[in-house]
C-alpha positions in Angstrom: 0.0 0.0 0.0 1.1 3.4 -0.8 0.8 6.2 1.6 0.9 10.0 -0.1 1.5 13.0 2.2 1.2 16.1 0.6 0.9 19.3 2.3 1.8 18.4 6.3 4.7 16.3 7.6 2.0 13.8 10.0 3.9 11.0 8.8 3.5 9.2 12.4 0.1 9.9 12.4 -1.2 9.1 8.9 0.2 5.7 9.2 -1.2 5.0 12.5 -4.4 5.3 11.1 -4.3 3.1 7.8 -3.1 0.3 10.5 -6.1 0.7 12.0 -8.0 -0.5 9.0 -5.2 -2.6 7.1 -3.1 -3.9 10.2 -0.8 -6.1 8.3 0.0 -4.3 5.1 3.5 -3.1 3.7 3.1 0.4 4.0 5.1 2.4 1.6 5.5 6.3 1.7 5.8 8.3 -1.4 8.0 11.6 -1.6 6.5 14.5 -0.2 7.5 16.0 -3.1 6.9 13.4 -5.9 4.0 13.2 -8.1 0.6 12.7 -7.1 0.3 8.8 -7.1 -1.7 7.5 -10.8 -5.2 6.8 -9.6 -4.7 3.5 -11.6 -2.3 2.4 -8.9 -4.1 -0.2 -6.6 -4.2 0.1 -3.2 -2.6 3.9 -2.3 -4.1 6.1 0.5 -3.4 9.8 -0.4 -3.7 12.3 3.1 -3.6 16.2 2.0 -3.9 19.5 3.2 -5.1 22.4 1.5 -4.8 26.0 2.9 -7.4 28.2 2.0 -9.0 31.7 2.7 -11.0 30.3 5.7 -8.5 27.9 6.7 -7.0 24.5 6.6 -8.7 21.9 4.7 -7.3 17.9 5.3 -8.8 15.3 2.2 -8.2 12.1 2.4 -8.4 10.0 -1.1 -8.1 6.4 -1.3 -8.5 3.3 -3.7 -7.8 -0.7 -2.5 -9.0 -3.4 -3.9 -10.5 -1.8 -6.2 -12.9 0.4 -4.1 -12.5 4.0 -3.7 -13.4 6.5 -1.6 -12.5 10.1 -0.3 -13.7 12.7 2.6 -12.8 16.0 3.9 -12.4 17.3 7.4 -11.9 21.7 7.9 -9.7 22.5 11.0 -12.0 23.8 13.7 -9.8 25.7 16.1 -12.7 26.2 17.9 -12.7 22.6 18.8 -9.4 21.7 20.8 -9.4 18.0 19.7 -10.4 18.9 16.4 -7.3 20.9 14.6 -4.0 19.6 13.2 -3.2 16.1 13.2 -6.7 15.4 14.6 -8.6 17.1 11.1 -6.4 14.8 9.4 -7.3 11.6 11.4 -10.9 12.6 10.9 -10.5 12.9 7.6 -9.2 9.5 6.8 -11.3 7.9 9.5 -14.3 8.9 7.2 -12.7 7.8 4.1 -11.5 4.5 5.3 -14.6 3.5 7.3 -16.8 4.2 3.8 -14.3 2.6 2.0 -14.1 -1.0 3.9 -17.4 -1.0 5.8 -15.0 -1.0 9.4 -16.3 1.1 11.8 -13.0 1.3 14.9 -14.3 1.5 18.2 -11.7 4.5 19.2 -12.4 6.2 16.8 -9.2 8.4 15.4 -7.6 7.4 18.8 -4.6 5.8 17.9 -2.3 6.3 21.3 -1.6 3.6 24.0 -2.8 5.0 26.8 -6.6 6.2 25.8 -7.2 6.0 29.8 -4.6 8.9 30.4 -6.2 11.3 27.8 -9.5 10.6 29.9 -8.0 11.5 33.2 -6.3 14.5 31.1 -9.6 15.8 30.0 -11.5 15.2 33.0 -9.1 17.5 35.1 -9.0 20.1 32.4 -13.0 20.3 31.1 -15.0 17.9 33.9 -16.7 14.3 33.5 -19.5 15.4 31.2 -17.7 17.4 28.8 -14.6 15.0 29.0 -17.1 12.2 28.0 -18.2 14.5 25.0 -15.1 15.4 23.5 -14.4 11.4 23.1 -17.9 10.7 21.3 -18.3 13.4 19.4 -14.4 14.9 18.5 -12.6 11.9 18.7 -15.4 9.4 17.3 -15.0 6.9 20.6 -17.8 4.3 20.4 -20.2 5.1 23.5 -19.3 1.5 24.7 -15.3 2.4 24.5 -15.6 5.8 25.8 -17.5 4.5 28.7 -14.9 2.3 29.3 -11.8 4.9 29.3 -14.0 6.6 32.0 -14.4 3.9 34.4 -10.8 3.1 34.2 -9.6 6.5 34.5 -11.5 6.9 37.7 -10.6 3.7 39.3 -7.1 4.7 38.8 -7.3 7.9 41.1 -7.2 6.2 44.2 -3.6 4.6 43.4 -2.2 7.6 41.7 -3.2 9.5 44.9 -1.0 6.7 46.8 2.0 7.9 44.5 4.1 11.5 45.2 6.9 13.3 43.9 9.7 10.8 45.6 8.0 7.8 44.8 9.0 5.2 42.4 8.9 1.3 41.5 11.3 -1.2 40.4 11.3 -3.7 37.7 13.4 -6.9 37.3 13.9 -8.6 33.7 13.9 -12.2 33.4 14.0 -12.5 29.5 13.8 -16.3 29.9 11.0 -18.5 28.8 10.1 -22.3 28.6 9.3 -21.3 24.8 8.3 -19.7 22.9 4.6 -18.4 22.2 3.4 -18.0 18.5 2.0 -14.6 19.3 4.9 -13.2 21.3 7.3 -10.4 19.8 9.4 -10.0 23.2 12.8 -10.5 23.5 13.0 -13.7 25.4 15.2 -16.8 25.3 14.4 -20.6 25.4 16.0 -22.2 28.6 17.1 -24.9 26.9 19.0 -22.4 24.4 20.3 -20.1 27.2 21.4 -22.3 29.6 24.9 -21.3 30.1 24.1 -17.4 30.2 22.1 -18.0 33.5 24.6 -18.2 36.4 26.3 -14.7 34.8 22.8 -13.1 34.1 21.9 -13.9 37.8 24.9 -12.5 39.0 25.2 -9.7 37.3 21.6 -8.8 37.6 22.1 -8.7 41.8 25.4 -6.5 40.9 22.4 -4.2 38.8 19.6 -4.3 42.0 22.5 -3.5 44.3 23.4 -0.2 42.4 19.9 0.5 42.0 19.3 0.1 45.7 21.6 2.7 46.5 20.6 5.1 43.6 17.1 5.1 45.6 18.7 5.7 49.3 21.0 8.6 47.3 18.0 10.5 45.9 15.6 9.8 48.7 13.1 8.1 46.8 10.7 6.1 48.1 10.0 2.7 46.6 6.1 1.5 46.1 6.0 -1.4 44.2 8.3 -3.8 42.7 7.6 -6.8 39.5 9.2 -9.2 38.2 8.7 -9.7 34.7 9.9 -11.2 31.3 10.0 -13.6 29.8 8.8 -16.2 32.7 10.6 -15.3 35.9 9.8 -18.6 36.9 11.6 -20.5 34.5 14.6 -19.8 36.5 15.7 -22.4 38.7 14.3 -22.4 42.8 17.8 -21.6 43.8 18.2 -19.0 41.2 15.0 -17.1 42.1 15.7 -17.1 46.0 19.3 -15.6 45.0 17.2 -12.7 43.3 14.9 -11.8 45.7 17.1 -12.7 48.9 19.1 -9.4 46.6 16.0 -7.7 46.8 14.8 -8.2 50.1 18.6 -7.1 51.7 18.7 -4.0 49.7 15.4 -2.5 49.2 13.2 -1.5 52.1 10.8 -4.0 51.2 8.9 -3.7 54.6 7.0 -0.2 53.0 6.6 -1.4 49.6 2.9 -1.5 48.7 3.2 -4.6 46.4 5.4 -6.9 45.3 5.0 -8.9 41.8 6.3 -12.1 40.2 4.8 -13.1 37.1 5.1 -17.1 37.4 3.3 -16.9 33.5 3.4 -20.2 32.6 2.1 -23.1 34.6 4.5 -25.4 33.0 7.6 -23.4 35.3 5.2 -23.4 39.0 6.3 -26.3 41.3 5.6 -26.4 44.8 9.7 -25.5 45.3 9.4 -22.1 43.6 6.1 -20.8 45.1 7.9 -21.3 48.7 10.7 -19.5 47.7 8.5 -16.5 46.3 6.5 -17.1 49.3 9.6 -17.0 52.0 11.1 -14.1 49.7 7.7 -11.6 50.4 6.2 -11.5 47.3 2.2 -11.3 47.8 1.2 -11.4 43.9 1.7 -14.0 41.4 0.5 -14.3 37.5 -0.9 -17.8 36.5 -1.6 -17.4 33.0 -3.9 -19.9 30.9 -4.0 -17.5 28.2 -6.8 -20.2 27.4 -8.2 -23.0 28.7 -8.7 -24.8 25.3 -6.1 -27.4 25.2 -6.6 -27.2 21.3 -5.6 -23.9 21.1 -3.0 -24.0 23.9 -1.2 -26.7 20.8 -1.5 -24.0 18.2 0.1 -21.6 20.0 3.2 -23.2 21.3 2.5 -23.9 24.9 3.6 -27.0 26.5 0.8 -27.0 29.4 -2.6 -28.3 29.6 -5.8 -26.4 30.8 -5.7 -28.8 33.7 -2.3 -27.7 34.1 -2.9 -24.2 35.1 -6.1 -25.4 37.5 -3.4 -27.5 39.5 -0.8 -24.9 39.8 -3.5 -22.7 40.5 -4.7 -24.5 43.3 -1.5 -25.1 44.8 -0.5 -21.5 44.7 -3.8 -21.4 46.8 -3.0 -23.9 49.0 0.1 -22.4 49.9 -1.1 -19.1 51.1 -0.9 -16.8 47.9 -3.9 -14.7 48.2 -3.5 -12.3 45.2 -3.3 -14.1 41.5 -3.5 -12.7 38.5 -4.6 -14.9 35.2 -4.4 -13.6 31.7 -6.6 -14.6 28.3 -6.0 -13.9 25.2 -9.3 -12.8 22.7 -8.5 -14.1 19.1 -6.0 -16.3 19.1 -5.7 -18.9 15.8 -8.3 -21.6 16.6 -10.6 -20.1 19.1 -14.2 -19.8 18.6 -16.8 -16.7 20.4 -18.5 -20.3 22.0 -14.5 -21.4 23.0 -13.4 -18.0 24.2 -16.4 -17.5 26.4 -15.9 -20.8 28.1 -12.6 -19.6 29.2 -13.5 -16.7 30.6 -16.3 -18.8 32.6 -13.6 -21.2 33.9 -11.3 -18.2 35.1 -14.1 -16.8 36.4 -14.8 -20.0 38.5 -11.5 -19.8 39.9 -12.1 -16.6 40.9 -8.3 -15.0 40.6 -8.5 -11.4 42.3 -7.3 -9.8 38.8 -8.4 -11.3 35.5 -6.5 -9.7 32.7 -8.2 -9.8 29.2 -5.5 -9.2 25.3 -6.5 -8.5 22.2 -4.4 -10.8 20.2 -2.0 -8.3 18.4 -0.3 -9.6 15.0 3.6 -8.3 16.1 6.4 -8.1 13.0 8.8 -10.7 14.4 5.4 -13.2 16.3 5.9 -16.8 14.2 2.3 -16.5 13.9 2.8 -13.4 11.6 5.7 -15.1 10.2 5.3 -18.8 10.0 2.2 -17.7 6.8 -0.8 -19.4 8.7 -4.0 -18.2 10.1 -2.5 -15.5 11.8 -5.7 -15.1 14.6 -9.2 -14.7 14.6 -10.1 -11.1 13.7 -13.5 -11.2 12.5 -15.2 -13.0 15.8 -12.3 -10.8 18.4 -15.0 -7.9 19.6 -17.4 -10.4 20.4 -14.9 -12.3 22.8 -14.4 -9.0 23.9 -17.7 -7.8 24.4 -18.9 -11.0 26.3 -15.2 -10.7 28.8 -16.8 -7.3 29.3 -19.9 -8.4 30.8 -19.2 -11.6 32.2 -16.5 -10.0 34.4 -18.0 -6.9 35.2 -21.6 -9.7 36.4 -19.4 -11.7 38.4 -17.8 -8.2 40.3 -14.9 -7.3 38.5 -14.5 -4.0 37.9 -12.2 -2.2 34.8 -8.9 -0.9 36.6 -6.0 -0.1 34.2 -5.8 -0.6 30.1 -3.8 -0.3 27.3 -3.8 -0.5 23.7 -1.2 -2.3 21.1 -0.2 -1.9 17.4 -1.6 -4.2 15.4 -4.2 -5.3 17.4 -7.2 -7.9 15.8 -10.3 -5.0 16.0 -8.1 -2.0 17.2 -9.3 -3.6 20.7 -7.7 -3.2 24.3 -6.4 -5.2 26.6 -8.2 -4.0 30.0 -6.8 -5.5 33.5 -10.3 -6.3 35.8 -9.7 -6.8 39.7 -12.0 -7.5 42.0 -12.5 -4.8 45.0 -9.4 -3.6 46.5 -7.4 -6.1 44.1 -6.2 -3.0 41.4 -2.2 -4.4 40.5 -0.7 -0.5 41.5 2.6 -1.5 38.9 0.5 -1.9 36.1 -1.3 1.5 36.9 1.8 3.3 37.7 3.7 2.0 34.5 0.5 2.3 32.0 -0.1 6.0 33.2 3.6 7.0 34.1 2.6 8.5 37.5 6.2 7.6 39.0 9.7 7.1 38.2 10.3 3.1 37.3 13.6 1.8 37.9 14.2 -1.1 35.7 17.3 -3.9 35.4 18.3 -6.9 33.5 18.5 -7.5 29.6 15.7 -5.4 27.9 14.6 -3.4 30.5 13.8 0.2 29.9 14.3 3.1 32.8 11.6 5.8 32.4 12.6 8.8 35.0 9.8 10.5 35.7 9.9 14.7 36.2 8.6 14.9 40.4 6.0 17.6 39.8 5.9 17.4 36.2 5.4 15.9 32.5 8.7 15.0 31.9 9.9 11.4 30.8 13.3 10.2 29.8 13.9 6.5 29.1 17.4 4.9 30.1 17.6 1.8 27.6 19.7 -1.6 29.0 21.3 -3.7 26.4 18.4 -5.8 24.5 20.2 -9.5 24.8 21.5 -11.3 28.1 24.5 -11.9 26.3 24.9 -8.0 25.3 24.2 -7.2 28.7 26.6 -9.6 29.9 29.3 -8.6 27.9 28.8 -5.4 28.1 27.5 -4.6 31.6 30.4 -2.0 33.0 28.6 0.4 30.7 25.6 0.4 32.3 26.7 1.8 35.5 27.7 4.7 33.3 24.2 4.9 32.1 23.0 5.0 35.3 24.4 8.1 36.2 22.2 10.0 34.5 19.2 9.0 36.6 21.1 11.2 39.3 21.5 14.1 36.8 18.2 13.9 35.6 16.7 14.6 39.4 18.9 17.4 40.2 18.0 18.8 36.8 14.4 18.1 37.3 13.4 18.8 40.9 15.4 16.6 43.2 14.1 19.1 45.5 10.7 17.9 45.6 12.0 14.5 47.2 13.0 13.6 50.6 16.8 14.0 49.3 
């Protein structure tokens, strides 16, 4: 597909949008420049803006598959969410929805974090009027708009936990039993990375110690800590209580809020590990089915049974764990509306305190994307959706954080539900960027976090284990700039 700008420079944005409706096409831009693309080309989306007397005027033309279709959309500076790169999106939203019959549920919203722009416009205009800037200027389905509201508001109550010299911590473990056909994430087979292990370990409690003291330097104030990946738990019983006997003598784990391991994949939970989590204070775990269709467990790589994640379930039960989370997975290659809504019944059964609910997303590098099969189930996706909605939100769940990927089957959501009490703070405090998050291991990603302000600055680590084994001296060069960016950007608003 070609893509013709003519007129602006909202490259970023004019792709974002023709993903929405074509999520796994070659997108090709032509020069801003060159000629106006020959309408016997197939499949070209031309995005243009005209200046005129009374103002800007964005048109959007476009011809696939033989179908063509074109709109236009006047900049309204009287309308603050109407103007710019907004006009544009409208523009093209029109065009494309005419044009394949696709009507997305968010509208021109295209951003990750649709929950945030809620909160945003809530503070800035009130519930109502925040409400009716989603439906009516940014095209937000009623269902979808109602949904960023509910989350935004059940978000206050942890942000309000979180102030200026606050921050949480998160610890990389980019190891996994396998790898999922859906996943995209830098992770590493154990059977493959074997030998990196005892360094990665080792270094990575080297990494938590320097960060421990970067925190009692600056003052700050840790609130949460998780363990990601990867599966954390693919790691060894001995290995694990290495890492968090690290964390527990360095960090003042006694006043952190929550602590998170995501033991992901039933087929890495034994009785051994959950003690060792258990003895090394962490009070949250992750049991993920993803689904509990052994069928389409197969297609997508996983080496457990549905039965599997009941029993490991139940155990981390029986051993005192009082806080689990579960994922599912809405679309995945194989599943059925009838199939998808029986997994949601059986989590619901179990009756996790956090049921988390993704939108398959198609990702680049995923074997599903690349291996040339079915590549998920986009056409039945909203309805699992729709019934995850209501079933969870009948049996008491309520909507607490959300999110929104590239490439996603529907331009859906992936929405965390939690019953009372239950919200997972990390996930808030990452999704929204309320605090400071101090990250280590291989692919982990430091985002500073101005005190009393906007400002974000990432601090990348080196993507592989064996990059960031090789090269780990220079991180603690990197790391000096979390101290630079605080006296720069209002150390003075933390206890240091």
């Amino acid at each position: 597909m070609i893509l013709f700008l003519r007129g602006h420079t909202y490259k970023y944005e004019s792709e974002k949008v023709c993903r929405i409706f074509f999520p796994t096409a070659k997108i090709v831009f032509a020069a801003e420049d060159g000629p106006i693309p020959d309408p016997a080309d197939p499949d070209r989306v031309t995005a243009e803006k005209t200046v005129t007397a009374d103002g800007a005027v964005y048109t959007c033309t476009a011809r696939v598959g033989g179908k063509t279709a074109s709109a236009s959309v006047r900049e309204d500076p009287a309308k603050a969410e109407l103007i710019e790169e907004n006009a544009l999106a409208a523009a093209m939203l029109q065009a494309l929805e005419e044009l394949t019959g696709i009507i997305p549920p968010w509208g021109i919203l295209t951003g990750v974090r649709p929950s945030k722009l809620m909160r945003k416009l809530i503070a800035e205009r009130g519930e109502e009027n925040a409400v009716r800037s989603f439906q009516t200027e940014l095209q937000v389905r009623p269902a979808k708009t109602e949904l960023a509201r509910r989350v935004a508001l059940a978000e206050n109550d942890a942000i309000a936990l979180s102030a200026p010299e606050s921050c949480s911590l998160y610890v990389s473990i980019p190891f996994c039993p396998t790898r999922c056909s859906y996943c995209s994430f830098v992770s590493h087979s154990i059977a493959q990375a074997k030998k990196l292990i005892p360094d990665y370990v080792r270094l990575l409690c080297e990494e938590l110690q320097q960060t421990a003291g970067i925190i009692k330097d600056l003052g700050l104030r840790l609130e949460t800590v998780y363990f990601g990946g990867g599966t954390p738990t693919s790691l060894s019983a001995k290995d694990l209580a290495t890492l968090l006997d690290t964390v527990n003598a360095y960090f003042d784990i006694p006043h952190v809020r929550e602590f998170t391991v995501e033991a992901g994949r039933p087929d890495t939970v034994d009785a051994e590990k959950l003690r060792v989590l258990k003895a090394g204070n962490v009070g949250r775990i992750s049991i993920n089915p993803q689904t509990f269709s052994d069928e389409v467990l197969n297609s997508i790589g996983r080496r457990h049974t549905a039965a599997d994640t009941e029993e490991k379930y139940l155990l981390a039960r029986s051993l005192g764990f009082d806080n689990i989370n579960m994922d599912l997975i809405a679309g995945l290659t194989g599943d059925t509306p009838k199939g998808f809504a029986a997994t949601v019944e059986k989590a619901i059964s179990l009756a996790p305190e956090n049921i988390t609910v993704h939108t398959l997303a198609l990702k680049r590098a995923a074997t599903l994307v690349t291996g040339g099969g079915a590549a998920g189930n986009a056409d039945h996706t909203p309805q699992m959706v729709e019934y995850a909605n209501f079933a969870l939100d009948k049996a008491g769940y309520a909507p607490y954080y959300m999110y929104r990927q590239s490439k996603s089957l529907g331009n859906l959501e992936n929405v965390g539900w939690a019953k009372p009490g239950k919200a997972c703070l990390y996930n808030i405090y990452m999704m929204e960027e309320t605090h400071t998050v101090l990250a280590c291991g291989a692919g982990a990603v430091i985002k500073l976090k101005q005190p009393c302000g906007p400002l974000i600055e990432r601090i990348y680590n080196f993507k592989y284990p064996y990059e960031y084994i090789s090269r780990f001296s220079e991180l603690t060069e990197r790391k000096k700039r979390i101290g630079e960016f605080y006296l720069q950007n209002g150390k003075e608003h933390t206890n240091g």
